[in-house]
C-alpha positions as CSV (number, residue, x, y, z in Angstrom):
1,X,0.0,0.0,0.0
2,X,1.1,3.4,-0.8
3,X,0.6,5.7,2.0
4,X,2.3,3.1,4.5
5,X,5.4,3.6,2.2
6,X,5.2,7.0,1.6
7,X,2.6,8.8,3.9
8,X,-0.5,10.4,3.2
9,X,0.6,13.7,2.2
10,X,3.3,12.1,-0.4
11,X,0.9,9.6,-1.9
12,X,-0.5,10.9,-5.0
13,X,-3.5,8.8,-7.0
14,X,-1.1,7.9,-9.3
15,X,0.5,5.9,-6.4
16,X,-2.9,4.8,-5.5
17,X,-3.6,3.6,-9.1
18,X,0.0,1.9,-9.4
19,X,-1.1,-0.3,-5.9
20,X,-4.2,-0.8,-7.2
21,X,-3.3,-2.0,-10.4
22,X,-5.4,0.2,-12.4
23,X,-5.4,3.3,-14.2
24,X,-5.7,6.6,-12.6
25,X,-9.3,6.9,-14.5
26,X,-10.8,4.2,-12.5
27,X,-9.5,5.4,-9.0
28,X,-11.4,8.9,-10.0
29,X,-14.1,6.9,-11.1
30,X,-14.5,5.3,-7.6
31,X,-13.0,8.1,-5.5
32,X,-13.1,12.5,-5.9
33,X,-9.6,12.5,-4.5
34,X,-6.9,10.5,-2.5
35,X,-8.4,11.4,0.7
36,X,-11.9,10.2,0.2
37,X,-10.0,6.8,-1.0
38,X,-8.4,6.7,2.5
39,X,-12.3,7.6,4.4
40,X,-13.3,4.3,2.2
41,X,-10.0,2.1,3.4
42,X,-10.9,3.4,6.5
43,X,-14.5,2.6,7.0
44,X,-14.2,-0.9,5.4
45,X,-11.1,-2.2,7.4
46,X,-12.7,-0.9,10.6
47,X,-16.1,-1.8,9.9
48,X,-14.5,-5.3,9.5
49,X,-12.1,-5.7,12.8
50,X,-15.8,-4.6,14.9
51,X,-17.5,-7.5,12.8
52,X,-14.6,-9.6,14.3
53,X,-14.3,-8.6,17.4
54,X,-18.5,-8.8,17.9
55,X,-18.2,-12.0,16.2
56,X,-15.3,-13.3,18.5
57,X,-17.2,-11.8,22.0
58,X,-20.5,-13.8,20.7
59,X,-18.3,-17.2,20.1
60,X,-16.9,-17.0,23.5
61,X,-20.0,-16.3,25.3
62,X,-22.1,-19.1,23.4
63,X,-18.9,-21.2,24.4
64,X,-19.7,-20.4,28.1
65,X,-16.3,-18.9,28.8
66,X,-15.8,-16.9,31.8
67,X,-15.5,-13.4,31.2
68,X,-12.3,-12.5,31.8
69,X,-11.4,-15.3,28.9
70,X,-14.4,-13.8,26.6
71,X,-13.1,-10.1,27.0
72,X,-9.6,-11.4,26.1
73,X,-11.2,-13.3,23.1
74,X,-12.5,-9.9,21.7
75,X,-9.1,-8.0,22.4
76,X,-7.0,-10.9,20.4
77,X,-9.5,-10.5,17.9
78,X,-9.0,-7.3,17.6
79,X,-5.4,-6.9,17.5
80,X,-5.3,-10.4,15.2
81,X,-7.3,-8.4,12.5
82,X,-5.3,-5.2,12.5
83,X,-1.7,-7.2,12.7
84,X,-3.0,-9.0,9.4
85,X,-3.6,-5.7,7.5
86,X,-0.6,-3.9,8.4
87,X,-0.7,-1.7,6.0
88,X,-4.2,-0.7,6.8
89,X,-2.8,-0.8,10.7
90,X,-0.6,2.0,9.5
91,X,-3.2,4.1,7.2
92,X,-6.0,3.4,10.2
93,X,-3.7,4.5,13.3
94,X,-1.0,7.5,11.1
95,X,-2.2,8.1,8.0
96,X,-5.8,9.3,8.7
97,X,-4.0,11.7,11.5
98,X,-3.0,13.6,8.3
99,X,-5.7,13.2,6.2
100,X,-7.8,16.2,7.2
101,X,-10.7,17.3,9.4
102,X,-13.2,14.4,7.5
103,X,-10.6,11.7,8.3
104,X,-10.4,13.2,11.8
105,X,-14.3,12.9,12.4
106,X,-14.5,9.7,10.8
107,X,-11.6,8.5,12.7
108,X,-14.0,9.8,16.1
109,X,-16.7,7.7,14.8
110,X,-14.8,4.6,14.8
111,X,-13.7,5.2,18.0
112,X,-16.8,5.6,19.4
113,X,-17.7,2.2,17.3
114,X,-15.0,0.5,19.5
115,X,-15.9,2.1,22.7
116,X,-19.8,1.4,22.4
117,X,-18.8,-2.0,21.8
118,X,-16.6,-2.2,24.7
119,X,-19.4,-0.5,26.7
120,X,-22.2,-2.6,25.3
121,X,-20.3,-5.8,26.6
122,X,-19.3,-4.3,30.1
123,X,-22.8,-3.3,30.7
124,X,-24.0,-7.0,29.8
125,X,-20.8,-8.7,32.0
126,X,-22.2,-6.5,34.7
127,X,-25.5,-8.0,34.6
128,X,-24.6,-11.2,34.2
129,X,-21.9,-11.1,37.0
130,X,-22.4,-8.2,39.1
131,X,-20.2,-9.8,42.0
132,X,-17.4,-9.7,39.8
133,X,-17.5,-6.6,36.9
134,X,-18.6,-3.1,38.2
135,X,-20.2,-0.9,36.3
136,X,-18.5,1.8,34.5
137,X,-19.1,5.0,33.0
138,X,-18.7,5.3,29.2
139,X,-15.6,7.5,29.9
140,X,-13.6,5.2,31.5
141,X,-14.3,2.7,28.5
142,X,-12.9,5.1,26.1
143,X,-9.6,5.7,28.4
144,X,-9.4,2.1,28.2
145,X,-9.8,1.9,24.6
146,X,-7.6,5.2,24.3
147,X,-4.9,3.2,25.9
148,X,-4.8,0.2,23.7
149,X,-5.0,2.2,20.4
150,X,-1.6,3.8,21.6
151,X,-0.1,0.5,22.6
152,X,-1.3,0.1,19.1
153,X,0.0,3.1,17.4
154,X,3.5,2.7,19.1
155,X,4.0,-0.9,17.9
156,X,3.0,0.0,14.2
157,X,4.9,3.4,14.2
158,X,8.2,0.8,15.0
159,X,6.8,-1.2,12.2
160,X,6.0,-3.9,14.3
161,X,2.0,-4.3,13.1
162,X,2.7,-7.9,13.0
163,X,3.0,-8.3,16.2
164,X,0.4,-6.8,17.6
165,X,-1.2,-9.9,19.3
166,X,1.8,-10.2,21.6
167,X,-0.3,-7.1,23.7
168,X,-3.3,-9.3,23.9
169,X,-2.2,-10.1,27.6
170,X,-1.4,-6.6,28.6
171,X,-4.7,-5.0,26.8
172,X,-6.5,-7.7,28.6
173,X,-5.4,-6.4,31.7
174,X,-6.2,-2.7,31.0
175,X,-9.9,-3.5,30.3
176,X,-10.5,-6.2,33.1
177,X,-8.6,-3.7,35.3
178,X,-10.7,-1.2,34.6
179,X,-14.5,-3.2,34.7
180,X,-13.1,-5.7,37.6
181,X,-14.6,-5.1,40.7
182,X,-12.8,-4.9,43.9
183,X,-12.8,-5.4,47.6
């Protein structure tokens, strides 16, 4: 992918056609300009690691795991799907930073689609097992989530995307730190 090579703001749709593998005519028939090609990335790849991650969560809980195992399910998922795009790691976590005050509402959107995810499954684990997960205000979720993308962002910026599921553990703990319940 282009703009992990050469960044956003050196990318030109020529680059985008050359990666692609078609002419500059059929980018501009699909896109207005390279930064409404990067929205689409965008949107699709993280339209894909929720669909993941929901899918994972659901899997665990129809396998009866415990929660702190189903949380961790959704996290691996999560970081699995982005270390298997790196490139689209790079564009979702640097690139869109440059992109422009679209790219920078967009990017608060998905945001907010991973921390009303993260909410939604809080609020059910503390339901389901009060004793054990406290409540927690929608704030605190998005610290948490706030965290891990920059646990994220520093692994991809070294160019180690690939190995972001060796922070499973670690984002695990952030999340289960923050919902666990305690004395």
């Amino acid at each position: 992918m282009s703009m992990a090579e050469k960044g956003y703001q050196a990318t030109t749709i020529s680059d985008i056609a050359r990666a692609g593998r078609v002419s500059k005519t059929v980018v501009y028939a699909h896109f207005r300009d390279k930064e409404e090609c990067l929205l689409e990335l965008y949107s699709r790849a993280n339209a894909k690691v929720l669909a993941t991650v929901r899918e994972a969560q659901e899997e665990a809980r129809r396998a009866g795991l415990p929660w702190r195992d189903r949380l961790r399910a959704g996290i691996a998922a999560y970081l699995a799907t982005m270390a298997a795009g790196a490139p689209v790691a790079w564009a979702a976590l640097v690139e869109v930073q440059a992109a422009g005050r679209r790219a920078q509402a967009l990017r608060r959107d998905m945001i907010d689609g991973y921390v009303d995810l993260l909410a939604e499954v809080a609020s059910g684990l503390a339901e389901e097992v009060p004793a054990e997960v406290r409540r927690v205000d929608r704030s605190l979720v998005l610290a948490a989530v706030g965290g891990i993308n920059e646990l994220m962002l520093a692994r991809v910026e070294r160019g180690e995307a690939e190995r972001l599921p060796e922070d499973t553990d670690l984002a695990t703990a952030v999340v289960i730190s923050v919902l666990e319940r305690r004395g």
